[in-house]
C-alpha positions in Angstrom: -12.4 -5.3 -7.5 -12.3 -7.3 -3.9 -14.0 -10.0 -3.6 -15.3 -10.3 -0.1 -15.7 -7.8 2.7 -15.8 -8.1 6.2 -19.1 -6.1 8.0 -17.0 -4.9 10.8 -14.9 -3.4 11.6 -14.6 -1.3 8.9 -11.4 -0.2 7.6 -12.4 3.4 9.4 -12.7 2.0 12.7 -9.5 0.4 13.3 -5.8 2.4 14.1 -3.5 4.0 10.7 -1.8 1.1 9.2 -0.1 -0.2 6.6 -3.4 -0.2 4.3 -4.1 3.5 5.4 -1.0 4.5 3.9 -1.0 2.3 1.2 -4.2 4.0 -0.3 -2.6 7.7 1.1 0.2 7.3 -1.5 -1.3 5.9 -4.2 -4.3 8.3 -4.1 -1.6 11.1 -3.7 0.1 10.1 -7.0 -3.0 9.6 -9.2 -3.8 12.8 -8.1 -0.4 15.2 -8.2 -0.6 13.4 -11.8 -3.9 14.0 -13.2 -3.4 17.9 -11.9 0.0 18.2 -13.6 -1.6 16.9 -17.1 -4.0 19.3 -16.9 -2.2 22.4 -16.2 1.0 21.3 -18.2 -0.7 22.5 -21.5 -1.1 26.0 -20.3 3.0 26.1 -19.7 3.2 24.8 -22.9 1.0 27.0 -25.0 3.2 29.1 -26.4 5.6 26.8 -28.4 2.5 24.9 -29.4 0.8 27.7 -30.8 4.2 28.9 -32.7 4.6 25.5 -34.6 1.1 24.6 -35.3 0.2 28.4 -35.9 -2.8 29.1 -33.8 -4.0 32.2 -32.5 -5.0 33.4 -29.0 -8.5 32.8 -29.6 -7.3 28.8 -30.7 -5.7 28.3 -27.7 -7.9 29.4 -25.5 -10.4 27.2 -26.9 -8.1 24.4 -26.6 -7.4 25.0 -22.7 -11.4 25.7 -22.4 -12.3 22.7 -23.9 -10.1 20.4 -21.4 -12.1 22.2 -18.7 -15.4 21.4 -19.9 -14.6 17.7 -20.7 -13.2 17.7 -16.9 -17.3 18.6 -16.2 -18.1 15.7 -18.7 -15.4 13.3 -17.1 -16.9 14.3 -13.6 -20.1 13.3 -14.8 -19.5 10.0 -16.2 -16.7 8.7 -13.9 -19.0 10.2 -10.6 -21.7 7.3 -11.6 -19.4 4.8 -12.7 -17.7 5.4 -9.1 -20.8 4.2 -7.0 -21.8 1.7 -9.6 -18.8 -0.3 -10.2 -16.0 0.9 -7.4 -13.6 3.1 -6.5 -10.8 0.8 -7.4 -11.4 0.3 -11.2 -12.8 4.0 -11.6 -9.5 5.3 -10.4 -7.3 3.0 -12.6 -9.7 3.8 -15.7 -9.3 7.8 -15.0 -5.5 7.5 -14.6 -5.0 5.3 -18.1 -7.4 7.6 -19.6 -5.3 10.9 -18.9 -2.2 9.1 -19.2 -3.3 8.3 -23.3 -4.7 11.7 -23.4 -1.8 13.4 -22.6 0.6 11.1 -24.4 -1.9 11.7 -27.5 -1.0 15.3 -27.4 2.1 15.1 -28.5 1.7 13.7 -32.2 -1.1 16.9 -32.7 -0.6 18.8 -36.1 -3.5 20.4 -36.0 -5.6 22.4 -33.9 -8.8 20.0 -34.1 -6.3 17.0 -33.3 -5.1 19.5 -30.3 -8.7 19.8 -29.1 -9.7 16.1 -29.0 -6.3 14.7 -27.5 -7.1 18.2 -24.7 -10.6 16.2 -24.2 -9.5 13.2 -24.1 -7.2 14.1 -21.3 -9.8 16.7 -19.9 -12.3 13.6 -19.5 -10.0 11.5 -17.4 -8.4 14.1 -15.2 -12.1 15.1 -14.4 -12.8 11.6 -13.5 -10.4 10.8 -11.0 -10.7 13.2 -8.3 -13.9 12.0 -6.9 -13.0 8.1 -6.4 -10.0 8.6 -4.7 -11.5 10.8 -2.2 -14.2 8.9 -1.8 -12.0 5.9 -1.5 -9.8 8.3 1.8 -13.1 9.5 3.2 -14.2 5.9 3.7 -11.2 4.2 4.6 -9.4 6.7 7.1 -10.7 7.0 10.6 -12.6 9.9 11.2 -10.9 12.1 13.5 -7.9 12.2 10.6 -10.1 12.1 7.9 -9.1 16.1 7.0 -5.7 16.0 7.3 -4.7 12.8 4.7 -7.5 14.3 2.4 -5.8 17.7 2.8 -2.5 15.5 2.2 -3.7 14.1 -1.0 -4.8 17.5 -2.2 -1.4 19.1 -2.0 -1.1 17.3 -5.3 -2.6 20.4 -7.0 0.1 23.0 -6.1 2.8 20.4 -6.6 1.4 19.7 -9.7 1.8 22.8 -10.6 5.0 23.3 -9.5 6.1 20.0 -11.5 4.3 21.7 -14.7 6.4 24.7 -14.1 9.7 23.2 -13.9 9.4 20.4 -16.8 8.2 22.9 -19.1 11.5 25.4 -17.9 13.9 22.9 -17.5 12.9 20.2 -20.0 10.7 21.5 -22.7 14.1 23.8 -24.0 15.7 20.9 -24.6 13.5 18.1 -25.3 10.4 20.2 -27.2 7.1 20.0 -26.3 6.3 17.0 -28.4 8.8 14.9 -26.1 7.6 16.4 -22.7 3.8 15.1 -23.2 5.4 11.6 -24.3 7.5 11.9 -21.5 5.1 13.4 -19.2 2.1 10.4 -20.2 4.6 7.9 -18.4 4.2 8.9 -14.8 0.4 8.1 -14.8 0.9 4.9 -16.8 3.4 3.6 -14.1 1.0 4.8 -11.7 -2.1 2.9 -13.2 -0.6 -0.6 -13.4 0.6 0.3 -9.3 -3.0 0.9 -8.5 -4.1 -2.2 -10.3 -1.7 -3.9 -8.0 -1.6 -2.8 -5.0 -4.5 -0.1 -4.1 -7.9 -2.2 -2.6 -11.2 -1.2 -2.7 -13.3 0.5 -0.2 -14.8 -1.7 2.1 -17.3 0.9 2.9 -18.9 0.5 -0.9 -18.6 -3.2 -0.8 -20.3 -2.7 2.2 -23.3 -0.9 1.0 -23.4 -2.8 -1.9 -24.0 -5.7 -0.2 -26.1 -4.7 2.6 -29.0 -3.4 0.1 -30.1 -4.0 -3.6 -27.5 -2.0 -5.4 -28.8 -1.4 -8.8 -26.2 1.4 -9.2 -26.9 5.0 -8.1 -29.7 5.5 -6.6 -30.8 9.0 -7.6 -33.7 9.2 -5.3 -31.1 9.5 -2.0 -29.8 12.5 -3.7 -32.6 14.1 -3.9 -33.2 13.2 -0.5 -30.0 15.3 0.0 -30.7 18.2 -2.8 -30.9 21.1 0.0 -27.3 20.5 1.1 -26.3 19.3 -2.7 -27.8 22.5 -3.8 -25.9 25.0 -1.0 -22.8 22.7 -1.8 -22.8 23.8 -5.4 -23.1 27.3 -4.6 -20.8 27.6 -2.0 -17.9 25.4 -4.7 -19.4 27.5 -7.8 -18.3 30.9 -5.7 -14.8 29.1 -4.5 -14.1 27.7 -7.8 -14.7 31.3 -9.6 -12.1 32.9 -7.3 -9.7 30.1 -7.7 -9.9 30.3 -11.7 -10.1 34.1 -11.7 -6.4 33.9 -10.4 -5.3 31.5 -12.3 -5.8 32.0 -15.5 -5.1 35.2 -15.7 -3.2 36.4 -12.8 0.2 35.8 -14.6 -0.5 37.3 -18.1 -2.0 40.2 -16.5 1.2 40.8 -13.9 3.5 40.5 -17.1 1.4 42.7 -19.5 -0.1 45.2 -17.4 2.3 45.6 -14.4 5.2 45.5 -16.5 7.0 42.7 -14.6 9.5 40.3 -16.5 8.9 36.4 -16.9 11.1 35.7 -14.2 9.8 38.6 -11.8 6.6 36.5 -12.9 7.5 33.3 -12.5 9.1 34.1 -8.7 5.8 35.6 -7.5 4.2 32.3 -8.8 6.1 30.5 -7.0 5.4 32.2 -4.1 1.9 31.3 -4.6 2.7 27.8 -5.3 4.8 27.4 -1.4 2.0 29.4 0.5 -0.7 26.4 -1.4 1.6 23.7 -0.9 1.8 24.9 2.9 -2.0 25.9 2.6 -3.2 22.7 1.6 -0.7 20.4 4.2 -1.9 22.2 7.2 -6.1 22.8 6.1 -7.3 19.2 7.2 -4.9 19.6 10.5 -7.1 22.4 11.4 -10.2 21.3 10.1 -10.1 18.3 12.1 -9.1 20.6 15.5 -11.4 23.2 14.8 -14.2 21.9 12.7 -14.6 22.1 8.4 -16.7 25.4 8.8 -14.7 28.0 10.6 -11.5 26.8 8.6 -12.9 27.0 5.3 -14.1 30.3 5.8 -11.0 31.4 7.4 -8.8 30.1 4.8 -11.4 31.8 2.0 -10.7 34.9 3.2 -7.3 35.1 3.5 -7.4 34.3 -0.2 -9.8 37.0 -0.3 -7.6 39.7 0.7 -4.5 38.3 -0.4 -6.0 39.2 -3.9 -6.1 42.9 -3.2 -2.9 44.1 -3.2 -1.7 42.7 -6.8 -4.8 44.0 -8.0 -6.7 47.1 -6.8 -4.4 48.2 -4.1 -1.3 48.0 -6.7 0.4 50.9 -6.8 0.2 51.6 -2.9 1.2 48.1 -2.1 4.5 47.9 -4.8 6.2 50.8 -3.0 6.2 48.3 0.2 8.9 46.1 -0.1 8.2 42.1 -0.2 4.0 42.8 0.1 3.2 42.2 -2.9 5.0 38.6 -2.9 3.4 38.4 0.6 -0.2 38.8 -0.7 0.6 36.1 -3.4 1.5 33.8 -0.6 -1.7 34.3 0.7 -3.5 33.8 -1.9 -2.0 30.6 -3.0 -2.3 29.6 1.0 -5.9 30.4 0.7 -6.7 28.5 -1.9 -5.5 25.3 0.9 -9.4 25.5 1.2 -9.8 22.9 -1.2 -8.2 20.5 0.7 -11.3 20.2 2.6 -13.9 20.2 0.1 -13.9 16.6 -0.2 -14.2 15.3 3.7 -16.8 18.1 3.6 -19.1 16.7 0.8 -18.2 13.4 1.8 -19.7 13.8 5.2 -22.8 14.9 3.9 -24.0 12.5 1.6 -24.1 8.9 1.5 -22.4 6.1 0.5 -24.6 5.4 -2.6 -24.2 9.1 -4.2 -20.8 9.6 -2.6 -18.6 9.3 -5.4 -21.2 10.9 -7.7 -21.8 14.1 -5.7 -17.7 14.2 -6.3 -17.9 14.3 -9.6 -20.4 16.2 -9.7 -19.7 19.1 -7.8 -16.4 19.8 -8.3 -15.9 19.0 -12.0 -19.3 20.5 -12.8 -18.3 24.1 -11.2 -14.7 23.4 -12.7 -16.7 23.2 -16.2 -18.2 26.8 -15.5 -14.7 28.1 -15.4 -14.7 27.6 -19.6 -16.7 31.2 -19.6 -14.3 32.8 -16.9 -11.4 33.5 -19.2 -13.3 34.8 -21.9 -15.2 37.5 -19.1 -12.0 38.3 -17.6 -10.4 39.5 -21.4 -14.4 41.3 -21.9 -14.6 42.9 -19.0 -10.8 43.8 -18.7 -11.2 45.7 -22.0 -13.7 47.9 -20.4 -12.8 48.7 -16.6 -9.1 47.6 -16.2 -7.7 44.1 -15.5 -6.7 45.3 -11.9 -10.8 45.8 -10.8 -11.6 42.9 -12.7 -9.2 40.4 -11.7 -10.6 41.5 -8.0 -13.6 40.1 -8.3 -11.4 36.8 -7.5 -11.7 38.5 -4.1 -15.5 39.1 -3.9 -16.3 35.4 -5.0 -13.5 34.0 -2.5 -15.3 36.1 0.2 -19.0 34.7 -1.0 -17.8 31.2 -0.6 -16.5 31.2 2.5 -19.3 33.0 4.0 -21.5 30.5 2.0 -20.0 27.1 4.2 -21.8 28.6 7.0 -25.1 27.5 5.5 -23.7 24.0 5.7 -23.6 21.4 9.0 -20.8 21.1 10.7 -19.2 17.5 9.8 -16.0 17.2 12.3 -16.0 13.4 13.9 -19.3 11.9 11.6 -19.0 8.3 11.5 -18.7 8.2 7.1 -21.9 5.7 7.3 -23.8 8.1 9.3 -26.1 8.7 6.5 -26.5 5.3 5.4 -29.7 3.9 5.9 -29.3 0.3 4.8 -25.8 0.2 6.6 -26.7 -0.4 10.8 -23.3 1.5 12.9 -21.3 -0.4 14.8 -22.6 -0.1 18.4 -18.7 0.1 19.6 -18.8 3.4 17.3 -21.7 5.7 17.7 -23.1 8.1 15.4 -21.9 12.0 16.7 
């Protein structure tokens, strides 16, 4: 942790540096890391479940039980963020996944499976919320969307990595040597953090300015109108995200009749459209405001999810429209690049990092029930209707952001009542 701090100006109020960029990368890193641990497993379920002999239903339980310690890790790491610091909440999240993950690989059963998944699962939920609370605080405001949205392409490419290790790689290596090999990364990328990445000046800040016993649970429930609409509105978004992605692929191979590779090239065509989804979300939002992007990007997820699905057998006889649709929907899901200056806006300093955690990793932890709906109520009306329900909770979430203020330009202590704003930089 820093030592000292300097009132003003804060890090926010002065021009993209070195220091900017410094936390950019390293922020970007921890996080294209922590998302490729956790989706790594689900390339690598099937070779798992062949040597240490588990069943659907063992898997399953395996990848749900990451998701629900990622609601734990959210939890726990979302507190320790505004108690002890960004800086050392990040570095702990990163080792943590980083073991977890390197853990995996000497499983030989499917209870050691399940606690190596949690351990990672735990760490991988932690680390999201410090290190955008660490951006939203240390990047000037008017760019504040874009190098979040920046940051947040780490999910797709995450993915992307995951998909290529486990093709490319795991053939060769086994799976047991890609989690060794795949634990490194965040290692190397811990000990950089401990080096080189500072801490937010805006917490050391607010720790200093006021009696900081540690969260102060009373300002969120100063806040709990806006914490409430927030969980609602990341609940709905979250559902559609996990409702295409956990069963989108299985259900193009086994019900549409499409090879692994026709498969794996319409994933990919997901995977570009979020990568360019996610780059371009916070240019926009900071042009044009968080609300009206949000819910434009939401709904171009929405009805990119209709032609795979319901719309089917008119849309394959179009040439390229299905692959077209995917790309929207993995565009659309470039939302989520903004769900962090969003919430960051709206609360302050001293439940920032813990309305992170919270929000994301506790709708994240919902998603452990989504699976086991989608194979339910696939058995009884068709995966094709089901599967486009992605498209009615997409829809319900980007209608829901227009409950919430619009944020674009707030000063990031706006809502800080023991911190007094600069008089060079006005409140909006």
């Amino acid at each position: 942790m820093a030592t000292a701090f300097k009132p003003h100006p804060l890090l926010s109020e002065l021009p993209m540096g070195r220091t900017h960029v410094r936390i950019i990368v390293l922020c970007f890193f921890a996080w294209i890391f922590d998302f490729y641990d956790l989706i790594l497993y689900s390339f690598l379920l099937v070779p798992i479940a062949r040597e240490l002999r588990l069943s659907a239903a063992d898997s399953s339980l395996a990848l749900g039980t990451s998701l629900l310690m990622t609601a734990a890790g959210g939890i726990i790491f979302g507190f320790a963020g505004d108690r002890f610091g960004r800086k050392p909440t990040i570095v702990v999240t990163v080792a943590i996944y980083g073991i977890g993950t390197l853990l995996c690989a000497a499983s030989n059963s499917l209870v050691e499976l399940i606690v190596y998944r949690s351990i990672t699962g735990l760490g991988m939920g932690g680390g999201w919320a410090p290190g955008q609370s660490l951006i939203a605080e240390s990047v000037p405001a008017q760019y504040r969307a874009r190098y979040a949205a920046y940051v947040q392409t780490g999910a797709p490419l995450g993915i992307l990595l995951a998909a290529a290790v486990s093709g490319q790689v795991t053939p060769i290596v086994g799976w047991r040597a890609t989690f060794m090999l795949s634990a490194a990364p965040a290692l190397i990328v811990a000990i950089a953090l401990i080096r080189y990445l500072p801490e937010s000046d805006v917490w050391l800040h607010t720790r200093a300015a006021a009696t900081f016993e540690g969260v102060d649970l009373r300002t969120l429930r100063e806040h709990r109108r806006v914490f409430r609409l927030l969980f609602f509105t990341l609940l709905l978004s979250s559902e559609a995200y996990w409702f295409t992605y956990t069963w989108m692929p299985g259900y193009l191979e086994l019900k549409r009749g499409l090879s692994a590779s026709g498969v794996s090239a319409l994933v990919i065509f997901m995977q570009v459209g979020g990568v360019i989804g996610y780059a371009i979300f916070g240019l926009l939002a900071d042009r044009f405001g968080r609300r009206p992007i949000y819910f434009l990007f939401g709904m171009v997820m929405a009805v990119g999810l209709l032609p795979p699905t319901i719309f089917w057998d008119a849309a394959s006889g179009v040439r390229g429209l299905i692959a077209m649709a995917m790309f929207m929907v993995g565009f659309g899901t470039g939302l989520w690049s903004g769900v962090a200056p969003m919430i960051s806006e709206l609360l302050p300093t001293r439940v920032r990092n813990t309305a992170l955690g919270l929000l994301l990793n506790v709708t994240r932890g919902f998603q452990f029930f989504t699976p086991i709906f989608i194979a339910a109520m696939g058995a009884r009306v068709g995966f094709a209707p089901t599967l486009a329900l992605g498209a009615v909770f997409s829809a319900a979430g980007a209608s829901m952001v227009w409950t919430l203020p619009e944020t674009r330009g707030r000063r990031i202590t706006a809502l800080d009542k023991a911190v007094a704003p600069s008089p060079a930089h006005p409140d909006p």
